[in-house]
C-alpha positions, 0 to 999 in steps of 0.5 A, spaced: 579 312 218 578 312 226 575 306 230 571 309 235 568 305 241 560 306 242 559 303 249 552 301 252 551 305 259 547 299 263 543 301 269 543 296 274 539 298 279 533 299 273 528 293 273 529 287 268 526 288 261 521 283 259 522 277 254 519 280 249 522 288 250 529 284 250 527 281 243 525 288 241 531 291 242 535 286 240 531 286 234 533 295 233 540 294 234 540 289 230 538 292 225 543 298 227 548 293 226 546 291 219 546 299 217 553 299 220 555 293 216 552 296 210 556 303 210 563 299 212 562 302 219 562 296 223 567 292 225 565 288 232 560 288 236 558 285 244 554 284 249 555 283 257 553 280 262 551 283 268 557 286 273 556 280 278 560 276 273 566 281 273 572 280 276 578 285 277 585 283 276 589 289 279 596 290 280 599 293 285 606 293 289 609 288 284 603 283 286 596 282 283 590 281 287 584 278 283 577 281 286 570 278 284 564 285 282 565 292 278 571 296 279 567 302 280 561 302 285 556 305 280 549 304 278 551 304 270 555 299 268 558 297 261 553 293 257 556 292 251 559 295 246 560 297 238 566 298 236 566 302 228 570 305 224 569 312 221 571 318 217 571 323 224 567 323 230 560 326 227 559 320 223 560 317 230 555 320 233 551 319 227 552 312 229 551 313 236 544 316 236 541 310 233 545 306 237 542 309 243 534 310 240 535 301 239 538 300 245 534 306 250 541 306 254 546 311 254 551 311 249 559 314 250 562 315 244 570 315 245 575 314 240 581 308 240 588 311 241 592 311 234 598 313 236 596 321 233 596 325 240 590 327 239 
């Protein structure tokens, strides 16, 4: 089986959602989550904090320097992720479509290297 990497694109610049919608939606990709737990899909699962709290380590010359925010300067930032395990990429964009209707965020589908070229 291939492991893909459902990313959570998060629009920074949207409003903030209310208690009870953030209750909601995590109780919808819960939800998600136990599916994929059920068909032997799931293999981890995380949520981020906002890109404020991001640093960067950037190598650069034989020296690194350490910088506090996102590396790109963009609305949409990574939110948090599943990574899942499946047959081929249809079963997860399957998984990436309820993943996308609990979360109401944009969902990357992109695979893990594995070594294969492809």
């Amino acid at each position: 089986m291939k492991q893909y990497l459902l990313a959570v694109q998060f629009d920074e610049s949207a409003p903030s959602p209310s208690k009870e919608e953030m209750q909601a939606q995590m109780a919808r990709t819960g939800k998600v989550t136990d599916e994929m737990r059920a068909a032997g899909s799931w293999v981890f699962v995380g949520g981020l904090l906002a890109s404020h709290a991001t640093t960067v380590v950037r190598p650069g010359n034989g020296t690194i320097t350490m910088t506090d925010g996102p590396f790109a300067e963009t609305k949409e930032q990574l939110g948090g992720f599943w990574v899942i395990q499946c047959d081929d990429l249809d079963q997860a964009l399957s998984w990436a479509e309820k993943c996308a209707l609990a979360c109401g965020s944009p969902i990357e589908v992109r695979p893990f290297y594995d070594g294969s070229g492809e």
